[in-house]
C-alpha positions in Angstrom: 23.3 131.0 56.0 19.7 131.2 57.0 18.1 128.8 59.7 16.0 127.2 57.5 18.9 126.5 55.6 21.0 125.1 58.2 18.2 123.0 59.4 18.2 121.5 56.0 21.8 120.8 55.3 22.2 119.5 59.1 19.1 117.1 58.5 20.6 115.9 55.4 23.8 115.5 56.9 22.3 113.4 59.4 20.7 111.2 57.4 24.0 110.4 55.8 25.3 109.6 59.3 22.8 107.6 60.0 23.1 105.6 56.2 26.7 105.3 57.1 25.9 103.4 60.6 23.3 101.5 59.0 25.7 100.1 56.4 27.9 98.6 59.4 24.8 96.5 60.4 23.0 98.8 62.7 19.3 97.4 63.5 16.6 99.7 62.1 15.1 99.6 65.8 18.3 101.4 66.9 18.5 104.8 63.7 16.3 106.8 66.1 18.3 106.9 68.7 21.7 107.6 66.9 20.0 110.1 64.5 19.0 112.4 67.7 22.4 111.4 69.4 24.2 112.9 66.3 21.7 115.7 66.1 22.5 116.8 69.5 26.5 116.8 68.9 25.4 119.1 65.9 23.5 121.2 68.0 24.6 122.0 71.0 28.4 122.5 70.3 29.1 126.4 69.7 28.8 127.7 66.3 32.1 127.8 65.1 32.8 124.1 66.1 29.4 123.4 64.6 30.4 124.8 61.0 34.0 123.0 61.1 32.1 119.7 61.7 29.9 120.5 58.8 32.5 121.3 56.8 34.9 118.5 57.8 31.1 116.2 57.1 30.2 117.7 53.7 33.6 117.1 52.4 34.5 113.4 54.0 31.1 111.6 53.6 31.1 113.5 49.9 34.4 112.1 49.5 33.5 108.7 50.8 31.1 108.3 48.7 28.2 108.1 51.8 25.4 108.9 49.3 25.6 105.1 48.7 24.3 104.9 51.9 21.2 106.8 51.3 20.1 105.2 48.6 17.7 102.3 48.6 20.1 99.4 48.8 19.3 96.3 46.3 19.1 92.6 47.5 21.9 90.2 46.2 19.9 89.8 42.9 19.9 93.2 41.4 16.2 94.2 42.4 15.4 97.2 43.8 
């Protein structure tokens, strides 16, 4: 895989991350912080740890159904 590629599926598997912490209440004030945290883990482990977390991160937040969490949520009402 390409850098620009890996850039691109680590961003997006950040962003999950972060969708996933925000559903348990996280402040907005606070996503920063935890999306550069779990960048960091992403980055500086060594290559082959990095691609079994991807792996193991594609297939349980796929799994779990975390693309919930990156859509826009709706209020109690229904509206968007």
């Amino acid at each position: 895989m390409e850098m620009s590629n890996d850039i691109l599926t680590l961003a997006a598997l950040v962003a999950a991350y972060v969708g996933v912490v925000k559903g348990f209440g996280l402040s907005d004030k606070w996503t920063h912080i935890v999306a550069i945290v779990i960048a960091s883990v992403f980055v500086m482990v060594p290559d082959y740890v990095q691609s079994k977390i991807t792996l193991i991160s594609v297939i349980g937040l796929t799994a779990s159904g975390a693309y919930n969490y990156t859509k826009k949520r709706s209020d109690t009402n229904g509206k968007v």
